[in-house]
N, C-alpha and C positions, 0 to 999 in steps of 0.2 A: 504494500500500500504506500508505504514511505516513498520507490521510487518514483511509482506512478505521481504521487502529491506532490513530488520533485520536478519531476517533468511538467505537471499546469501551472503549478504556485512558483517554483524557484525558493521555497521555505526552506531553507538549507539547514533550520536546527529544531525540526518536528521531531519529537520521538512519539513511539506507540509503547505501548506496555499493553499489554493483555493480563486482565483478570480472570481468574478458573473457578468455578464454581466449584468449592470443596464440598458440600454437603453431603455428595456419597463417595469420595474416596480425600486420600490425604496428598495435598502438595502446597508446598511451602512457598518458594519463589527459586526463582533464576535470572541467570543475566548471560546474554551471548559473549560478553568479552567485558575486559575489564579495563577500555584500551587507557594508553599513557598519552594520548594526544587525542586534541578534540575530534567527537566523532560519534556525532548524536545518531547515526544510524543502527549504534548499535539498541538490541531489539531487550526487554526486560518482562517476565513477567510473574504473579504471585495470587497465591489464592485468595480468596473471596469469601463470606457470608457475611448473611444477612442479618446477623445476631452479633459479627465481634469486630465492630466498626473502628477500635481502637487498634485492634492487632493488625487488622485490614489496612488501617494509614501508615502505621509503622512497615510494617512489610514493604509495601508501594515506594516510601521512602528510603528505604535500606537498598531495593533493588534499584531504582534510579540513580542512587549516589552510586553503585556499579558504575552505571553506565556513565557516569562522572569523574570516575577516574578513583573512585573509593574503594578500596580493600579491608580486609576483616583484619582487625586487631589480632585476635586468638584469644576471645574469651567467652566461656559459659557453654557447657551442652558439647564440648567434643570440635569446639570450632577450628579447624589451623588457621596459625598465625601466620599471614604472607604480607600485613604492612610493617617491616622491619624500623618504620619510623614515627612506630605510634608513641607521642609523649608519654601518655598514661599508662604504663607498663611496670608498676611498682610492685615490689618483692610479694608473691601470695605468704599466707600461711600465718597468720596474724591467731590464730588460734581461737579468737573468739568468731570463729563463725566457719564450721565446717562442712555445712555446706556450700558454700562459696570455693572454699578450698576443693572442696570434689568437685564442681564444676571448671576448677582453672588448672586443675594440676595435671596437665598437660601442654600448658600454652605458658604457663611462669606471665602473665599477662590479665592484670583484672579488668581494665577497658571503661575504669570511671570517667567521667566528662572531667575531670580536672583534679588537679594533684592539692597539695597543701601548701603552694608555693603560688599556684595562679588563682586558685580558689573561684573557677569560674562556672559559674550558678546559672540556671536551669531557669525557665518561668512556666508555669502551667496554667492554660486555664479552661475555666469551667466552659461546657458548652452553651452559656448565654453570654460569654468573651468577657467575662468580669477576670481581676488576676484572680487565682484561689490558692498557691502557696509557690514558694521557692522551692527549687529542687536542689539537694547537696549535693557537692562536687565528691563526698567519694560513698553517697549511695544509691546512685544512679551512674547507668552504666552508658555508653557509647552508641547513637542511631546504627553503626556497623558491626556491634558484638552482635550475640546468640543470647542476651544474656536479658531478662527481665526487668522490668524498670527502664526501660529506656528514654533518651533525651539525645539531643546534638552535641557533640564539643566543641572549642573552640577550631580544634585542629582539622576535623570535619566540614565544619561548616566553612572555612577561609578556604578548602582545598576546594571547596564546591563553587565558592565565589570567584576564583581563580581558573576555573576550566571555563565558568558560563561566559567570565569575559572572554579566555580565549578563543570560545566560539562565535560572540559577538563580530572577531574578524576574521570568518573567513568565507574567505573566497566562492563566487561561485563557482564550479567545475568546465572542463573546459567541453564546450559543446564539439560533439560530432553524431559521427553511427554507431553508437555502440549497441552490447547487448546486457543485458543485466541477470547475471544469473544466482540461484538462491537456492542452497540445499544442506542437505545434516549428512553427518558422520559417526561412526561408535567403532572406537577403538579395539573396545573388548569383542566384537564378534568381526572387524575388521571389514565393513562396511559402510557404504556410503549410498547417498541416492537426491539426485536433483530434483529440484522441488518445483522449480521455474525457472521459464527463460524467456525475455518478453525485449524487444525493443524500448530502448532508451537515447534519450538525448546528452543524456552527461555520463562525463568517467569519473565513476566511485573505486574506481581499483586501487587498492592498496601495493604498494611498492612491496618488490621480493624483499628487498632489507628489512622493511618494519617488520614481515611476518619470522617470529621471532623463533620458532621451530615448527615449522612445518611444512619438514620435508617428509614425516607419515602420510601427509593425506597431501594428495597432489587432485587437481584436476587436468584431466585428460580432455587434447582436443583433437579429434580424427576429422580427418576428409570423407569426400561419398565413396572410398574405395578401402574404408576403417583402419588406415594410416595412419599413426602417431602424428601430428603437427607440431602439438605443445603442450609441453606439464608444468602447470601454476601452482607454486607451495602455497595450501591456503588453511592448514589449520593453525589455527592463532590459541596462545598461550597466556594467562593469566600475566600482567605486569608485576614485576618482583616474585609472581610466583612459580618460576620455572624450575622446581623442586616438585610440584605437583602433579599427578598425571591428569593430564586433560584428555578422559577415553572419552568424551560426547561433547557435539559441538555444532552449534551454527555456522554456516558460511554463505557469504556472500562477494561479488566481486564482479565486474564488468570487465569485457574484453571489447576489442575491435569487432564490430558488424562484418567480419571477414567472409565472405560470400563462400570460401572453400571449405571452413570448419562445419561441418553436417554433423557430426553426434560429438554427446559429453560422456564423462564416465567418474567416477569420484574412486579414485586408489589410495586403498587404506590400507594397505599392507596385506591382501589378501592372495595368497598365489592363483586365484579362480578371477578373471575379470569380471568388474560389478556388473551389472544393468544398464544398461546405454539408453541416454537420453535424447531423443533424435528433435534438430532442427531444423528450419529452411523446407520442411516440409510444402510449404505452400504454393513452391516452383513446380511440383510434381502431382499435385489434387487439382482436381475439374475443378477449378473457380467458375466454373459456369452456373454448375449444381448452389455455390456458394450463393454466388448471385441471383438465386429464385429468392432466396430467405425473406421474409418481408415480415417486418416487428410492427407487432400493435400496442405500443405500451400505453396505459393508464393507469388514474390511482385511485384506489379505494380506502377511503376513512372508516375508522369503527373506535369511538370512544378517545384512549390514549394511544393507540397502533393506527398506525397507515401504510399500505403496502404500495408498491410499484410494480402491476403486475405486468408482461411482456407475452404477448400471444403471438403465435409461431407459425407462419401461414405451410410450412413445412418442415418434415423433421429434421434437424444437425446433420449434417452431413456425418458419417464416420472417419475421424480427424486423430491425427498423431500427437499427442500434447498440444492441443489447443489451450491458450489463453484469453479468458473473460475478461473484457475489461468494461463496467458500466460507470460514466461519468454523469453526476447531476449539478446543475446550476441554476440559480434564482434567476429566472428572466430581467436583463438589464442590472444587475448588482454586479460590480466590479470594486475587489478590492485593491487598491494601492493601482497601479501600474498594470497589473495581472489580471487577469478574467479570475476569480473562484470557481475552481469544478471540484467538487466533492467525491474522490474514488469509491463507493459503494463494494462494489466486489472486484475481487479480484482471484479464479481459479478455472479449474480444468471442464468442470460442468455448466451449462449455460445455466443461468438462472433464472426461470419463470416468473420469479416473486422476490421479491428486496423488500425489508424492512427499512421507513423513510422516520425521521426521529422528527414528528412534526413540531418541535423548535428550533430545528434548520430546515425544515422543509415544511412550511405552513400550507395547509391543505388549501387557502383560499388566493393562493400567488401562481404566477405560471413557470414553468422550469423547462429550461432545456435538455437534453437525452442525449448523451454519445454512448454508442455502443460499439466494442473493436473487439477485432479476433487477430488473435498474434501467434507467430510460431516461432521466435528469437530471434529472426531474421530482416520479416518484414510483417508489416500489420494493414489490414482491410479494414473498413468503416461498413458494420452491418446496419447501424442506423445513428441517420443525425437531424433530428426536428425536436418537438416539444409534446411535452406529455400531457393527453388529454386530463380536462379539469375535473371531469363528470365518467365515473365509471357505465360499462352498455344498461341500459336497464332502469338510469336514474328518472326520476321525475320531474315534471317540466321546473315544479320550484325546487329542483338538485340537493333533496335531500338524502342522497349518496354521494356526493363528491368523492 
């Protein structure tokens, strides 16, 4: 979604996080990389419910400072220790509190927000925003430990103020034809598998020297005759923590629109070649059959939901990794310099029905509708007009919108 939002807006420092609904299984959070240079693409995400609104903010906030360049102290619950330059790292073993001590005696690192030297205090407040107490600098513990009680430090909070400026400058990327591709890795069964490959306008490739070891997992790029071309080292390693082993992984990475590379492959160390991700497909399928397609999108309202649905005057063709891409925009709103197009979806199956969040998308305003089909190479326009206001069926005073 990021690339696509990249490519209309030019918003060079969106991140997404995705929240997971834990109600019937357990999952904590994650972050794709931990990079040491600004790089809001990397992707963060942590579980959810609907009962523990405070653990839910904290979480959110622990994985974002990941993606800010923040690492874990080594405190509470089994956590390794991989910022080697956390201030707050005084002697455990104080005897009056042994549980504490069983939670840190592995990391020698208790991860308070501030020592007895800087004494730097906490504020908390109530959910009507009155203050309701101080928090102590050593019984509360660091927004980056594992550990209960938590709050920001000083050392945290400057590190984070310090990446957001450096993201303030920079650069846009440099425009050409590239291709944008997005896929995962697991070390321990030594496999990989591309997720996406979709035409882009800028190069987000990271340089071989940044990628700090990862010469395990290489992407492969074959010709139409599945000839090696080129292998790209793309698994990325925790900063400061190249002690750890990083067996699972996000990747991402843009090449050149090279017309000769036809498949991908992700090499994780497997002696069996992986699964081949094929592109440039679209040189080779009857675009004619493509070009019957004829979209009837409208939208239907019901209470707090409103959908976008999209009627298909004939079936999808049978396509090789096709990508969806549905774009929505308010008729005549333009922010900044940039038209706003909202990426709605973005994957392998066409979508008949989008949920529209109608406080960006107000049922009673007109929107415009792109719809693209891509195969990493090059990208078709299956539909580009505006979406009917009034789903089939409404009555004359449009009480269906």
């Amino acid at each position: 979604l990021r690339g696509r939002d990249l490519d209309s807006n030019q918003n060079l420092r969106t991140r997404y996080y995705a929240m997971i609904d834990t109600a019937r299984f357990r999952f904590n959070g994650a972050a794709s990389d931990v990079p040491d240079y600004p790089s809001p693409s990397t992707v963060a995400a942590g579980g959810a419910q609907r009962n523990a609104r405070n653990y839910d903010h904290y979480l959110l906030a622990h994985e974002l400072g990941h993606t800010l360049g923040r690492l874990h102290p080594g405190a509470c619950y089994g956590q390794i220790k991989e910022d080697k330059d956390y201030p707050y790292c005084s002697k455990n073993g104080t005897g009056n509190n042994r549980q504490a001590e069983a939670e840190n005696e592995d990391t020698g690192c208790d991860g308070y927000i501030s020592d007895k030297v800087k004494q730097h205090i906490g504020v908390d407040l109530t959910s009507e925003g009155t203050i309701k107490r101080l928090l102590n600098y050593d019984k509360w513990r660091d927004l980056m430990t594992y550990c209960d009680k938590k709050w920001i430090s000083d050392y945290t909070y400057e590190g984070i103020l310090d990446r957001i400026r450096e993201e303030e400058n920079l650069k846009i990327p440099p425009k050409g034809q590239y291709t944008k591709i997005i896929g995962i890795y697991d070390l321990r069964s030594k496999t990989g598998q591309i997720l996406y490959a979709f035409p882009t306008i800028f190069d987000e490739s990271i340089s071989q020297d940044e990628v700090i070891d990862g010469k395990r997992v290489k992407l492969v790029l074959e010709n139409q005759q599945e000839i090696e071309i080129e292998s790209l080292r793309i698994g990325l390693k925790r900063r400061e923590a190249k002690d750890l082993p990083d067996l699972t992984g996000v990747f991402q990475c843009t090449i050149n629109r090279d017309q000769e590379v036809r498949y991908l492959r992700v090499d994780a160390g497997s002696k069996r070649n992986s699964e081949k991700y094929a592109i440039g497909w679209l040189t080779g399928s009857d675009v004619s059959e493509i070009e019957k397609i004829s979209l009837n999108p409208f939208r239907t309202g019901a209470f707090a939901n409103s959908m976008l649905n999209v009627d298909l005057s004939s079936d999808m063709p049978d396509l090789i990794n096709p990508v969806y891409t549905v774009r929505v925009k308010e008729n005549g709103k333009v922010e900044e310099i940039h038209e706003r197009w909202h990426t709605i979806y973005l994957g392998t199956r066409f979508p008949t029905k989008v949920h529209l969040d109608p406080e960006v998308f107000p049922l009673d305003e007109a929107h415009s509708l792109k719809v693209t089909l891509s195969d990493g190479l090059d990208e078709i326009e299956l539909f580009d007009g505006m979406i009917s206001e009034k789903s089939p069926g409404a009555d004359s005073a449009g009480d269906r919108p």
